[in-house]
N, C-alpha and C positions, 0 to 999 in steps of 0.2 A: 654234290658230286659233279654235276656237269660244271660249274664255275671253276672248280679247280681239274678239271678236266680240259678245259678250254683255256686256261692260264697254263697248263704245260704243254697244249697243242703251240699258245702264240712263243712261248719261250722258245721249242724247239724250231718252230720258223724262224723266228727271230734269229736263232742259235746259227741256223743255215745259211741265212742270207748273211748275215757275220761274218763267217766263216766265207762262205763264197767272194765277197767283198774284198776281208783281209789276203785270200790266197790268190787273189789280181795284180798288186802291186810285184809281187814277191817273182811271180810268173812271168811279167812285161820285164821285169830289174834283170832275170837271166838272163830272160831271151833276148835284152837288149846286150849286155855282157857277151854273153855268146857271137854275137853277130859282131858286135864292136871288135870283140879283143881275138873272135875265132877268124 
């Protein structure tokens, strides 16, 4: 129990920092957009 307990604790960090990572680029690409063409 605890191994696969701690294999879906690291997944979902994982899952997080992913996710946090990927929604960086996307974030700076508006706001640069924004600022450019506003």
């Amino acid at each position: 129990g605890d191994i696969k307990e701690a294999a879906t604790i690291a997944n979902y960090a994982a899952g997080v920092v992913c996710g946090e990572v990927g929604a960086m680029p996307i974030r700076i690409d508006k706001l640069r957009k924004a600022f450019i063409e506003g």
